[in-house]
C-alpha positions as a Markdown table, in Angstrom:
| # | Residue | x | y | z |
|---|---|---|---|---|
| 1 | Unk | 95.7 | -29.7 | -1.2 |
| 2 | Unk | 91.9 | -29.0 | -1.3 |
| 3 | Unk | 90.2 | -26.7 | -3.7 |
| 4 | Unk | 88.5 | -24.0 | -2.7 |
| 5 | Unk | 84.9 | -23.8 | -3.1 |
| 6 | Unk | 83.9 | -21.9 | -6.3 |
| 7 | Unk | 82.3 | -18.8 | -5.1 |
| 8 | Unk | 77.9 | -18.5 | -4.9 |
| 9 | Unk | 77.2 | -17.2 | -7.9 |
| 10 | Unk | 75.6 | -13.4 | -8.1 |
| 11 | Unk | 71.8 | -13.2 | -7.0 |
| 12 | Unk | 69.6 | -12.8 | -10.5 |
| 13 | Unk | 68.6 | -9.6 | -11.2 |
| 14 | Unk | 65.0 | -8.8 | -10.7 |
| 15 | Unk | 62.9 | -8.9 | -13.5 |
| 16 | Unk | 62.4 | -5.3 | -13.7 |
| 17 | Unk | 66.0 | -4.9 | -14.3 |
| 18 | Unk | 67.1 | -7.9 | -16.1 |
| 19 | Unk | 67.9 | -7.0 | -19.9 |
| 20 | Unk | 65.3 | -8.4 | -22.2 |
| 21 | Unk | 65.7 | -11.1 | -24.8 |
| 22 | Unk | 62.0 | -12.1 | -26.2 |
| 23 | Unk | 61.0 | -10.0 | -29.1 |
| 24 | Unk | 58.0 | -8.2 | -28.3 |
| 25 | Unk | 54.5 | -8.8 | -30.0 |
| 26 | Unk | 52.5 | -6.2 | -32.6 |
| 27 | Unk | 50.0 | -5.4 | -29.8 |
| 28 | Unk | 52.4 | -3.7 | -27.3 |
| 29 | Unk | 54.0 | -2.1 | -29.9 |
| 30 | Unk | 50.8 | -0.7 | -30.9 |
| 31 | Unk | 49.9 | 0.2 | -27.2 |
| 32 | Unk | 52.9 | 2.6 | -26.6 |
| 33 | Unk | 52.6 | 3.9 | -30.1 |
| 34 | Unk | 49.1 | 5.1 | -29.4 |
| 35 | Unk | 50.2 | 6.4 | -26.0 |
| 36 | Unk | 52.6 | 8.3 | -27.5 |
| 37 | Unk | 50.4 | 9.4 | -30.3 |
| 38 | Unk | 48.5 | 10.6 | -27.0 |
| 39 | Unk | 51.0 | 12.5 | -25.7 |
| 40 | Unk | 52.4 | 13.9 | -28.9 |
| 41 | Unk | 48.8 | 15.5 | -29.5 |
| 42 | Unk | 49.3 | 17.1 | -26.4 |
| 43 | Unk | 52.4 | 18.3 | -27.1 |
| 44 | Unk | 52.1 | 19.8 | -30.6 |
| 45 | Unk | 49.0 | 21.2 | -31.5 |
| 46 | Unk | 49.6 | 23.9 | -28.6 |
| 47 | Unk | 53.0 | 24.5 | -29.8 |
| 48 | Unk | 51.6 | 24.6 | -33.5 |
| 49 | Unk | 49.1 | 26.3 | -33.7 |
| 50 | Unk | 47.1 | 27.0 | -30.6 |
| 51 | Unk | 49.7 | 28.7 | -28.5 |
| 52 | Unk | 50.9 | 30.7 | -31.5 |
| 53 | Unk | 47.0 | 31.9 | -31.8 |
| 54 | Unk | 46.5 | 32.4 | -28.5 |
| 55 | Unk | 49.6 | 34.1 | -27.6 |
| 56 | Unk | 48.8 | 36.5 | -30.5 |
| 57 | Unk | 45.6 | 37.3 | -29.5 |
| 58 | Unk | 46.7 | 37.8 | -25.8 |
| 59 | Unk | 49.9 | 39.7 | -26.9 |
| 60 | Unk | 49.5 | 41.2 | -30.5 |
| 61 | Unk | 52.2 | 43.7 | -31.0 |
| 62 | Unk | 55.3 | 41.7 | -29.7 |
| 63 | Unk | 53.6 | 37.9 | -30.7 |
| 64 | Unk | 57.2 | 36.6 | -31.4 |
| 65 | Unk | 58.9 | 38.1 | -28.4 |
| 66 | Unk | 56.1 | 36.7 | -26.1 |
| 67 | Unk | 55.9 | 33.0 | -27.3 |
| 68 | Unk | 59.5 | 32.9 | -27.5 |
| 69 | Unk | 59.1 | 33.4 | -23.2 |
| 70 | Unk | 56.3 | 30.7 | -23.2 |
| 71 | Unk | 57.5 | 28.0 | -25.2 |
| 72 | Unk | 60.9 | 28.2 | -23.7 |
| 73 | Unk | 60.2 | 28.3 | -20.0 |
| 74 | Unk | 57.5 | 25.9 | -20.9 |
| 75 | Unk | 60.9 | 23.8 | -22.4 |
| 76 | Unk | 62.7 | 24.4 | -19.3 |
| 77 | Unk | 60.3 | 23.0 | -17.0 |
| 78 | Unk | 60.2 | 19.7 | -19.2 |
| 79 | Unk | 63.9 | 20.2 | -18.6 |
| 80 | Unk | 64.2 | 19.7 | -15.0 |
| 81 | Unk | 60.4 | 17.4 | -14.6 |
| 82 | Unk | 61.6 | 14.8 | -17.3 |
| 83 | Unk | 64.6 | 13.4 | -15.7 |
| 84 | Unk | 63.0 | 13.7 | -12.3 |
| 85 | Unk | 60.4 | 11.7 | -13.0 |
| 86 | Unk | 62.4 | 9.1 | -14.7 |
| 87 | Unk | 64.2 | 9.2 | -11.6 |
| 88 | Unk | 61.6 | 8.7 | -9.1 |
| 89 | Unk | 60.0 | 5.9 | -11.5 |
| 90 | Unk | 63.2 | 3.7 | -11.3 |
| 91 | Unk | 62.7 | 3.9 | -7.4 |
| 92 | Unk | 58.8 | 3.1 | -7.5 |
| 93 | Unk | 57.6 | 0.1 | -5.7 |
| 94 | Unk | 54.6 | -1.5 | -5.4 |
| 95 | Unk | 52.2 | -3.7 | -7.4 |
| 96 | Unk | 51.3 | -1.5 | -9.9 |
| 97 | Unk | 55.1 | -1.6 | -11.0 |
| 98 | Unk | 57.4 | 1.1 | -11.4 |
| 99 | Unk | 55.9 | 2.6 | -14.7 |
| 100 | Unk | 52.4 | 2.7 | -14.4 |
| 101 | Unk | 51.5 | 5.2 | -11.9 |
| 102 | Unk | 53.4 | 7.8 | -13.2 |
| 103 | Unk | 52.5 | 7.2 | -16.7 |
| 104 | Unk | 48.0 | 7.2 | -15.6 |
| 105 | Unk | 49.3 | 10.5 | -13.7 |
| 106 | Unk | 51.2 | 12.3 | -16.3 |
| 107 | Unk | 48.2 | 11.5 | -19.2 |
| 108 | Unk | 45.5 | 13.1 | -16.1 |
| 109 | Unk | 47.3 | 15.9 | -15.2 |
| 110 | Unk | 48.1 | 16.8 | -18.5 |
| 111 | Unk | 45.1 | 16.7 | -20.4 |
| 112 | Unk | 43.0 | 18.5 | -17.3 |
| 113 | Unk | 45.9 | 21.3 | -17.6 |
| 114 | Unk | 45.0 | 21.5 | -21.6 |
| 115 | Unk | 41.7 | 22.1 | -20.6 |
| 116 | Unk | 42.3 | 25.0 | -18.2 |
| 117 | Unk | 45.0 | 26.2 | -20.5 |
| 118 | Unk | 42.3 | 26.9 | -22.8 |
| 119 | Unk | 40.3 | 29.3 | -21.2 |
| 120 | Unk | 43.3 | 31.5 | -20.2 |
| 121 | Unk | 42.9 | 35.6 | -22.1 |
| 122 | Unk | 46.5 | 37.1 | -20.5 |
| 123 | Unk | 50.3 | 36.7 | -21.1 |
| 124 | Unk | 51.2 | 35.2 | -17.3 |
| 125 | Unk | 48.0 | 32.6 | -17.9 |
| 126 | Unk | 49.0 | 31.4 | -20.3 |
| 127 | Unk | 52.5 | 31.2 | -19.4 |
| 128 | Unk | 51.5 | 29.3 | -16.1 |
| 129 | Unk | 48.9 | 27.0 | -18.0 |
| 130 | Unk | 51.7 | 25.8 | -20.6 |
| 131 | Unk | 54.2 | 25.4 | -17.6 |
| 132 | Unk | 51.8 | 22.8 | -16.0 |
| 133 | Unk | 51.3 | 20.6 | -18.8 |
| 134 | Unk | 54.9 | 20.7 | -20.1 |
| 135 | Unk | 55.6 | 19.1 | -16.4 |
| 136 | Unk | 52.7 | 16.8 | -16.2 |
| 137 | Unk | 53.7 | 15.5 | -19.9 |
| 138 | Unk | 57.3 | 14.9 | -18.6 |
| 139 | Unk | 56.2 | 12.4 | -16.3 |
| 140 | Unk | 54.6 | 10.6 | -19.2 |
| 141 | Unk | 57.0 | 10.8 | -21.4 |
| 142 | Unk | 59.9 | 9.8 | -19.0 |
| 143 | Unk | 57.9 | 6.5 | -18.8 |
| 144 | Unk | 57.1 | 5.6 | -22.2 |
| 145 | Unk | 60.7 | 6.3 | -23.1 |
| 146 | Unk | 61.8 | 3.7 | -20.2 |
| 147 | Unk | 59.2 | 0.8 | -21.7 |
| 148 | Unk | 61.5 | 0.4 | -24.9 |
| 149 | Unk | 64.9 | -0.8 | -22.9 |
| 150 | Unk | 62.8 | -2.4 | -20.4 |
| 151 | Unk | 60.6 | -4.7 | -22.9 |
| 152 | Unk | 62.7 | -4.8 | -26.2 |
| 153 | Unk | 65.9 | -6.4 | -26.8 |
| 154 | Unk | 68.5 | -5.0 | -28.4 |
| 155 | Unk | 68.2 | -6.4 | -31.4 |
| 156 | Unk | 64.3 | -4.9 | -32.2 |
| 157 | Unk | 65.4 | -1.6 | -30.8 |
| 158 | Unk | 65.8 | 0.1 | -34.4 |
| 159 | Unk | 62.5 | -1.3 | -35.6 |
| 160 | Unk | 60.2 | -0.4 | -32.5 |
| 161 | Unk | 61.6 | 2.6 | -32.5 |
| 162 | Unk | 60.6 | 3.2 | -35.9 |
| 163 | Unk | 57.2 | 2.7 | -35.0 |
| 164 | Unk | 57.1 | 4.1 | -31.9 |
| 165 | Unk | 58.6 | 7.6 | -33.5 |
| 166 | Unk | 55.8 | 7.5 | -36.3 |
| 167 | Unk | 53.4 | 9.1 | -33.8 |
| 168 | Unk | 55.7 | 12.1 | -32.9 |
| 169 | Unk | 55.1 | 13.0 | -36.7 |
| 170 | Unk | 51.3 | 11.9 | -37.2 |
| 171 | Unk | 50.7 | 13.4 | -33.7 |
| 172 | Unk | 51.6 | 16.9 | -35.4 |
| 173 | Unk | 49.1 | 15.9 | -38.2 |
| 174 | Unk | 46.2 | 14.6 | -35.9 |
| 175 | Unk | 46.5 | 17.5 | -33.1 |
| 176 | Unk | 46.7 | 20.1 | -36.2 |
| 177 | Unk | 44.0 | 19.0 | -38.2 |
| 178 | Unk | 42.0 | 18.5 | -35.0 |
| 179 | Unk | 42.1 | 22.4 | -34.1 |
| 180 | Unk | 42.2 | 23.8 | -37.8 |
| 181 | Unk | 39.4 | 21.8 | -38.9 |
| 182 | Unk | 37.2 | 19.6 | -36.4 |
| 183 | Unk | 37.1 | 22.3 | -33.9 |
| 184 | Unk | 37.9 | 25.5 | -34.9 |
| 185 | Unk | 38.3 | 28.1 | -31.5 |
| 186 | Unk | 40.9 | 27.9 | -28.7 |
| 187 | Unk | 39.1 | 26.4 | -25.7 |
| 188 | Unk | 36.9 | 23.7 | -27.7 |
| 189 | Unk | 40.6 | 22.6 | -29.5 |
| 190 | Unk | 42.8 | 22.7 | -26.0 |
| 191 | Unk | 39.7 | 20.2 | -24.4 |
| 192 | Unk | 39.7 | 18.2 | -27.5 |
| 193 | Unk | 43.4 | 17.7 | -27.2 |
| 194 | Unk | 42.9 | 16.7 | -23.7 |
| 195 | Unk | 40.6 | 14.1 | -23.1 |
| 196 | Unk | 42.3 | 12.4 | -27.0 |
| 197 | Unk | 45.2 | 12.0 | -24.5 |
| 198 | Unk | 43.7 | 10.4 | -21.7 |
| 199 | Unk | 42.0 | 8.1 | -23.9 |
| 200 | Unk | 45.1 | 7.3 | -26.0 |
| 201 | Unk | 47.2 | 6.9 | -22.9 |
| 202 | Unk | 44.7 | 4.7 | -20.7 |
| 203 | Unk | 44.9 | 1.3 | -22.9 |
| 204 | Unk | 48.6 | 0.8 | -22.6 |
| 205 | Unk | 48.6 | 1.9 | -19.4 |
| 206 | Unk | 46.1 | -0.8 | -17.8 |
| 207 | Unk | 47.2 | -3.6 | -19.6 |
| 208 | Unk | 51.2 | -3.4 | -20.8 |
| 209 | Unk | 52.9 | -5.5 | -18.2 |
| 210 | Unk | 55.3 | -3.6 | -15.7 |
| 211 | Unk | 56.9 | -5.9 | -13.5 |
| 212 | Unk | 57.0 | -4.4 | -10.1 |
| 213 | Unk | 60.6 | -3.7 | -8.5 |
| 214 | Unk | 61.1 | -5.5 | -4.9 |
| 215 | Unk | 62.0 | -3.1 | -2.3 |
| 216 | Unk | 65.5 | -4.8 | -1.6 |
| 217 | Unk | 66.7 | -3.8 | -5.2 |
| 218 | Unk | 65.6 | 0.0 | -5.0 |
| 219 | Unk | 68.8 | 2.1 | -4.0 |
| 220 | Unk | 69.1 | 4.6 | -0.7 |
| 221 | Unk | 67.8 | 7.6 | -0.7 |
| 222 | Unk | 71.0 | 9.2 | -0.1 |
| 223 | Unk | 72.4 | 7.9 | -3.5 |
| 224 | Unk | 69.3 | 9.9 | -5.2 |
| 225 | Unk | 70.3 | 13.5 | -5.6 |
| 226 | Unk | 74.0 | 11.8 | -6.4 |
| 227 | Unk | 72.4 | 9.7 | -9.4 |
| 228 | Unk | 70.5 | 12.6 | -11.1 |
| 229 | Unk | 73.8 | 13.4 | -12.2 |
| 230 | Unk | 76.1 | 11.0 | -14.8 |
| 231 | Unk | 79.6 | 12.1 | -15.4 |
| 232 | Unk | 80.7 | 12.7 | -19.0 |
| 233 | Unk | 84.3 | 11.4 | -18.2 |
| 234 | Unk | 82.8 | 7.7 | -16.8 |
| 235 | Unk | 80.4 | 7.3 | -19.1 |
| 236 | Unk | 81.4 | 9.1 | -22.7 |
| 237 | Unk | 79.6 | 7.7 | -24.7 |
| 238 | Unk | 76.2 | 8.6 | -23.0 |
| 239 | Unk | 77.6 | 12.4 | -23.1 |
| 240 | Unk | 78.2 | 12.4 | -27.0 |
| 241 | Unk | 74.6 | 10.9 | -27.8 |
| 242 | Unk | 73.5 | 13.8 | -25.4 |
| 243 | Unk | 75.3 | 16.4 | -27.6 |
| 244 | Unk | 74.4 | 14.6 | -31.1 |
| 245 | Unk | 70.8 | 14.6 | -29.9 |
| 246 | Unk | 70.8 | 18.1 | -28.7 |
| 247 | Unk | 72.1 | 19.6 | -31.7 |
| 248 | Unk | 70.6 | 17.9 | -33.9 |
| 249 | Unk | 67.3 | 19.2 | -32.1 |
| 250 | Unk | 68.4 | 22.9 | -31.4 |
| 251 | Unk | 68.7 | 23.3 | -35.6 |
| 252 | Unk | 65.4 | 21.5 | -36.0 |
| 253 | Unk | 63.7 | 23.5 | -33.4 |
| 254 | Unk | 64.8 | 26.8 | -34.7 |
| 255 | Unk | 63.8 | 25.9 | -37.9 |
| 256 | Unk | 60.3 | 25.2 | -36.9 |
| 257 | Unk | 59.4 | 27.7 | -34.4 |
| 258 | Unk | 58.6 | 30.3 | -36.5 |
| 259 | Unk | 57.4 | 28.6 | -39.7 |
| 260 | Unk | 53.5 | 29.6 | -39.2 |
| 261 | Unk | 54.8 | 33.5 | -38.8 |
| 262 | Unk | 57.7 | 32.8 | -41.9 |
| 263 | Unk | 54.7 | 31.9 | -44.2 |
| 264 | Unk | 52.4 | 34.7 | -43.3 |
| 265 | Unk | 55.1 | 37.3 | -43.7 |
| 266 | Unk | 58.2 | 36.3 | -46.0 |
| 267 | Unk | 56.4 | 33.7 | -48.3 |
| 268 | Unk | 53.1 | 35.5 | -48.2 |
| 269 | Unk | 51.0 | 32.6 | -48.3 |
| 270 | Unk | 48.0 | 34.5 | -48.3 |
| 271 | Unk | 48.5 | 36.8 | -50.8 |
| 272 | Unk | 49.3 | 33.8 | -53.4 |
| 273 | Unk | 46.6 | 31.7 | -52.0 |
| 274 | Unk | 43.6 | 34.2 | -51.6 |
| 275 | Unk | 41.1 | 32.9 | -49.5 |
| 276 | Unk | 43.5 | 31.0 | -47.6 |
| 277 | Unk | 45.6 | 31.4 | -44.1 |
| 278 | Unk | 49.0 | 30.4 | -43.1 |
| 279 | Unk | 47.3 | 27.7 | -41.3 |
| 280 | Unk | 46.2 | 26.0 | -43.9 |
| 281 | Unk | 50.1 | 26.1 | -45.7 |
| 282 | Unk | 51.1 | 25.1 | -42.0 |
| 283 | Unk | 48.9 | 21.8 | -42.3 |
| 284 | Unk | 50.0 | 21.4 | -45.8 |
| 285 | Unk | 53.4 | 21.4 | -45.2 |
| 286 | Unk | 53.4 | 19.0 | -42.0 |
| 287 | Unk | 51.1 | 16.4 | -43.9 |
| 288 | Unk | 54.2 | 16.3 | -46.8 |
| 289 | Unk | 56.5 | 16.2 | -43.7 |
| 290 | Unk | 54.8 | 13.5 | -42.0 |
| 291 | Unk | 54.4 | 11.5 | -45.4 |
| 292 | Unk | 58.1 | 11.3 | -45.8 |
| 293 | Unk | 58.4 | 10.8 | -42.1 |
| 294 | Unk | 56.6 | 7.5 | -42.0 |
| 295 | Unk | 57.8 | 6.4 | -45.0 |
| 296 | Unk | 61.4 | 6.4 | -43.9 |
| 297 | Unk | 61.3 | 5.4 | -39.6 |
| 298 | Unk | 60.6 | 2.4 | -39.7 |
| 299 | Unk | 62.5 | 1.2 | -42.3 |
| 300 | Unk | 65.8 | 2.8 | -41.6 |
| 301 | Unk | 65.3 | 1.5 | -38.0 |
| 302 | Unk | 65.1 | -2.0 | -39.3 |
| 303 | Unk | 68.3 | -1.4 | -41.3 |
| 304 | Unk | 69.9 | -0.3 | -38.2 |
| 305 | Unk | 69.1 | -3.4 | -36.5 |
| 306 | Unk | 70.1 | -5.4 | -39.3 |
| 307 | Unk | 73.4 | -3.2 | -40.5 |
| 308 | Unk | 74.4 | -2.3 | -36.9 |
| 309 | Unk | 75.3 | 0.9 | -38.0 |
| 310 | Unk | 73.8 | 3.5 | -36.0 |
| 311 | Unk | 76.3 | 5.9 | -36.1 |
| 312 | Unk | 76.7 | 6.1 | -39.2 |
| 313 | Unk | 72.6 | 6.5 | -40.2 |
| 314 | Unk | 72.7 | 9.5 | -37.6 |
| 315 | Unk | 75.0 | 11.3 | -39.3 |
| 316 | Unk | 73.5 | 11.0 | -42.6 |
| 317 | Unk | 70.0 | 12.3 | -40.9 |
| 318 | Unk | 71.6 | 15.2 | -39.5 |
| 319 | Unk | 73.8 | 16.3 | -42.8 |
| 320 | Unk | 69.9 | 15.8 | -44.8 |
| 321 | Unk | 68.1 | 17.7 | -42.1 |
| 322 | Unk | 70.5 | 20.3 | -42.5 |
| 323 | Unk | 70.2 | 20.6 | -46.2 |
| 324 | Unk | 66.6 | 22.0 | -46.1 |
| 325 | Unk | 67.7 | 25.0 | -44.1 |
| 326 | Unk | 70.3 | 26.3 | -46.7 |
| 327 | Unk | 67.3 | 26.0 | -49.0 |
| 328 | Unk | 65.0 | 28.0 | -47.4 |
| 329 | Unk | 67.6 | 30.5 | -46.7 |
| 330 | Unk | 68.6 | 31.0 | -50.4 |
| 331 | Unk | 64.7 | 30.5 | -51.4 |
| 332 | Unk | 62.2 | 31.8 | -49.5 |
| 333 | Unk | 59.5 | 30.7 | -51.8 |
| 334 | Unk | 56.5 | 28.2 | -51.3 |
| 335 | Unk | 57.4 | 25.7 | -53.6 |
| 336 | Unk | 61.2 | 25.1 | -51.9 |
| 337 | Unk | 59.6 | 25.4 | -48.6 |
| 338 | Unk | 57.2 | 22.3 | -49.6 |
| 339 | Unk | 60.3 | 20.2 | -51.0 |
| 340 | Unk | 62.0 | 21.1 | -47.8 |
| 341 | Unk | 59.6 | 19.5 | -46.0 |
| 342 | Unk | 59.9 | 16.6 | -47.8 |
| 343 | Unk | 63.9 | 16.6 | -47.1 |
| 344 | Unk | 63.3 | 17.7 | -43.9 |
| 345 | Unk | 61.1 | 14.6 | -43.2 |
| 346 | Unk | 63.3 | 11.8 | -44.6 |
| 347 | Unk | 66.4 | 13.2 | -42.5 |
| 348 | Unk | 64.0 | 13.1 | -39.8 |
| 349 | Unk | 62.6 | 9.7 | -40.0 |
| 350 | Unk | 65.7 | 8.5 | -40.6 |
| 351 | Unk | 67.2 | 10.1 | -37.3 |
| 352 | Unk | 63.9 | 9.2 | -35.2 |
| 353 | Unk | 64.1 | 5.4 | -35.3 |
| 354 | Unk | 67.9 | 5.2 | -35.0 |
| 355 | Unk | 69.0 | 7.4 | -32.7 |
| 356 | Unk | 66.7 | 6.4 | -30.4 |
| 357 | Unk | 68.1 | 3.1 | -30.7 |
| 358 | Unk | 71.8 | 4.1 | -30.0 |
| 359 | Unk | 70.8 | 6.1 | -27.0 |
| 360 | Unk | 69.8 | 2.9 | -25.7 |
| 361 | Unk | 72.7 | 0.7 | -26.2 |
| 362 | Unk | 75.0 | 3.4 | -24.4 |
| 363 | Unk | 72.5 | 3.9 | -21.0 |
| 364 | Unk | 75.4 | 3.7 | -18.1 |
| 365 | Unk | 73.3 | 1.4 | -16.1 |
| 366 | Unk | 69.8 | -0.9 | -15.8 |
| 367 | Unk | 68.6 | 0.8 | -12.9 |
| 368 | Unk | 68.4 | 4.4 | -13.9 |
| 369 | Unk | 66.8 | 3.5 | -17.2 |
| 370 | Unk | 63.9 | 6.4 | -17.0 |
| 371 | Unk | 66.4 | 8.3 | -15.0 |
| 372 | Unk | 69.3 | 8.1 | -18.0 |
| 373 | Unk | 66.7 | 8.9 | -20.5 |
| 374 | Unk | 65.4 | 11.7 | -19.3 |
| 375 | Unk | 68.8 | 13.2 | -19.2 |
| 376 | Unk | 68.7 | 12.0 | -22.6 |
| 377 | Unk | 65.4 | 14.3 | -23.3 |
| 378 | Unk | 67.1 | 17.6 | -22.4 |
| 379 | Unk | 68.7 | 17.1 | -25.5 |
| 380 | Unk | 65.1 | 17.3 | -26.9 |
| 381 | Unk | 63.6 | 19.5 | -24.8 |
| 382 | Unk | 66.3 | 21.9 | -23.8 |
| 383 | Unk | 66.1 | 22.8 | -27.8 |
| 384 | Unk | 62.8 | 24.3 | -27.1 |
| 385 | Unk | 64.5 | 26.7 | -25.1 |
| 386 | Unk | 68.1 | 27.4 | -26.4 |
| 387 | Unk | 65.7 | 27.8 | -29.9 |
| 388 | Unk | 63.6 | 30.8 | -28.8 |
| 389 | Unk | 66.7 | 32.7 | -27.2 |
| 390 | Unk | 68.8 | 32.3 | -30.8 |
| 391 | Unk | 65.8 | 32.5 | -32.7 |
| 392 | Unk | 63.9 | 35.5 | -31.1 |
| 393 | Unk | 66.9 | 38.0 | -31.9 |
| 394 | Unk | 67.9 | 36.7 | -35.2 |
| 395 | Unk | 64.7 | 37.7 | -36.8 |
| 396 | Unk | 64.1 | 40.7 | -34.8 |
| 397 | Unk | 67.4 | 42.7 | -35.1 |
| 398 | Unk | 70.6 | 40.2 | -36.6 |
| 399 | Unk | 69.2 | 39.7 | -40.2 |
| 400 | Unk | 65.4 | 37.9 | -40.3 |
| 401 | Unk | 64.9 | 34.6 | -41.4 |
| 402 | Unk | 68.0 | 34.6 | -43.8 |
| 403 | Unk | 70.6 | 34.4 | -41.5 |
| 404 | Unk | 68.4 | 32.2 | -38.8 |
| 405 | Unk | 67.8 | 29.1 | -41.7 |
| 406 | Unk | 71.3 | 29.5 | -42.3 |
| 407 | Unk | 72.4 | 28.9 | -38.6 |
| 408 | Unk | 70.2 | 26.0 | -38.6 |
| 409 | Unk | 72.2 | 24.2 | -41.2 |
| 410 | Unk | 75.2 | 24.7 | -39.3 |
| 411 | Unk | 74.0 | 23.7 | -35.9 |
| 412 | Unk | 72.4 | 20.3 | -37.7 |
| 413 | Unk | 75.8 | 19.3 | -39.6 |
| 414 | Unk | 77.9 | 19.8 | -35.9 |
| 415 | Unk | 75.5 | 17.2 | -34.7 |
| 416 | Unk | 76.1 | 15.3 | -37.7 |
| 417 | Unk | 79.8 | 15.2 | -37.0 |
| 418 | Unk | 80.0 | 15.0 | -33.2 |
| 419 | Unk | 77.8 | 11.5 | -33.2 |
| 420 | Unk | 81.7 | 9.7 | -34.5 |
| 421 | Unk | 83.1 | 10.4 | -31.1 |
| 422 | Unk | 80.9 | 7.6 | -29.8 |
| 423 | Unk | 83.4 | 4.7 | -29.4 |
| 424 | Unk | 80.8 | 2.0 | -27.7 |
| 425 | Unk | 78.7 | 1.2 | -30.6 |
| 426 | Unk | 79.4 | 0.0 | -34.3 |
């Protein structure tokens, strides 16, 4: 009896989809780190200090009520853009590759909208202006957070990420330090911001390597809408790194969003430091944040990778970053607000590098990479908006700050217990 003939094996996949296994070198990892120090910049010092100035100046008597509305529709735009983009970049042929375009597109748009953000005077300006760069920064984010699972192996995930996540803190530093002290008015600081993020964007860019996608391995169109979508009950795993992420984020957001009007009018920064603004504790505070911050990503992302143990390291973040919160609410003093942020920053680090790194080890599939991780980034960005709508009324009418750093803690320890339901990684 003859034996059948073994069967072809499968066609390899492409290189733009294959998983990677060679380590990558110092000088892309400093590339996408100064890309995203780029778009960090652009991100932050609006939502820091610019927007808070400019919304106050635009909207005096009801400051909080009004950048509540433009930070979070802002949020919600990067909400629907982010994912979308991802998206269509996992579909992009052509020899440029599937990245590139939309990452030279999202840096352009995005710093020319920072410049006309900056000369807007009324409410609905700026409200439109902020809108327009939170989408045009999506589609640069949804790329650069697609370059670590389509360059780095699994095994360097904890580490790059480390240093990859060190700008998202020292972009805080740079952009706020830019408009407190090298340029000092609105519009001068929003064109600042913009061309720093061209110009950080544009080396990676041009010369990272993005292997273009051949036309044959791009799905139908008609499979597009369908695959926007991934089901929590096929892929559970993917939805509990969503919810870890996104609580995790909601507590940290609310905690933030307020902090340059908390130390103006509960510590009274100004009035113990005469000669002084809340600015200047603002800058204070993010440089001791960023310090601890940098001192603790890469390394726990490196123990990760050695350890395996991402779960574990996530829950640890989110119990420390919620610890800071219960402090401030018991204390509302300068010197417990700066050792928060020193708490605050180590949880932080720590949760930067390796959560990052578990969100890529349960993405459901190879070809919706950017796709999968911008559903991923709701759970960043949608905290921008939940965080306004909980936060707003707290401190207007359901107890002030008190009771608001108090339900951060308790949203940042749910996170901290929901990230054990993930079964798929050690």
């Amino acid at each position: 009896m003859r034996t059948p003939p073994a069967p072809p094996p499968p066609d390899p996949l492409p290189t733009a989809l294959a998983e990677p296994t060679r380590n990558v070198r110092a000088l892309w990892v400093a590339g996408i780190s100064l890309a995203n120090l780029g778009m960090w910049m652009a991100f932050f010092g609006p939502l820091q200090v610019l927007l808070p100035e400019q919304v106050g100046r635009a909207s005096p008597a009801d400051k909080e009520t009004v950048l509540a509305w433009v930070t979070g529709i802002g949020a919600a735009m990067a909400m629907v853009a982010t994912p979308l983009a991802g998206a269509l970049s996992d579909r992009t042929t052509g020899p440029l590759g599937r990245r590139r375009p939309w990452v030279l597109a999202g840096a352009v748009l995005g710093g020319a909208g920072l410049v006309v953000l900056g000369a807007q005077e009324s409410v609905a300006g700026i409200l439109l202006g902020w809108s327009f760069v939170q989408t045009s920064l999506s589609c640069l984010n949804a790329t650069l957070l697609a370059a670590v699972p389509d360059h780095v192996p699994r095994g360097q995930r904890g580490a790059v990420s480390g240093w990859v996540g060190i700008p998202q803190s020292a972009g805080v530093v740079a952009a706020v330090v830019l408009v407190t002290v090298v340029v000092t008015e609105i519009a001068p600081g929003y064109t600042l911001i913009g061309v720093l993020t061209v110009a950080c964007v544009l080396p990676f860019a041009l010369l990272s390597p993005d292997p273009p996608l051949p036309r044959g391995a791009r799905p139908p169109w008609r499979d597009f809408a369908r695959g926007l979508w991934v089901s929590p009950r096929r892929h559970p795993d993917f939805a509990w790194a969503f919810l870890t992420r996104f609580l995790i984020g909601t507590g940290n957001a609310m905690f933030i969003l307020y902090l340059l009007y908390f130390l103006r009018d509960e510590v009274g920064y100004e009035e113990l430091f005469p000669g002084s603004s809340a600015t200047d504790g603002l800058l204070t505070l993010i440089l001791v944040y960023t310090a601890a911050v940098v001192a603790t990503t890469v390394v726990a992302g490196a123990v990760s990778d050695r350890l395996g143990k991402r779960r574990g390291m996530v829950s640890f973040a989110g119990v420390v970053m919620g610890l800071p919160a219960f402090m401030v609410a018991l204390s509302p003093t300068w010197t417990s607000v700066l050792v928060c942020a020193v708490v605050l920053g180590v949880g932080f680090g720590v949760f930067l590098s390796v959560d990052n790194a578990l969100v890529t080890e349960v993405l459901p599939t190879a070809e919706g990479r950017a796709k999968d991780l911008g559903i991923v980034n709701i759970a960043s960005s949608g905290p921008q908006v939940i965080a306004p709508a909980l936060a707003g009324p707290i401190v207007v009418h359901l107890g002030g700050y008190p009771v608001l750093y108090t339900a951060c803690g308790v949203i940042s320890l749910l996170g901290a217990a929901v990230v054990w339901r993930i079964r798929g990684v050690a």
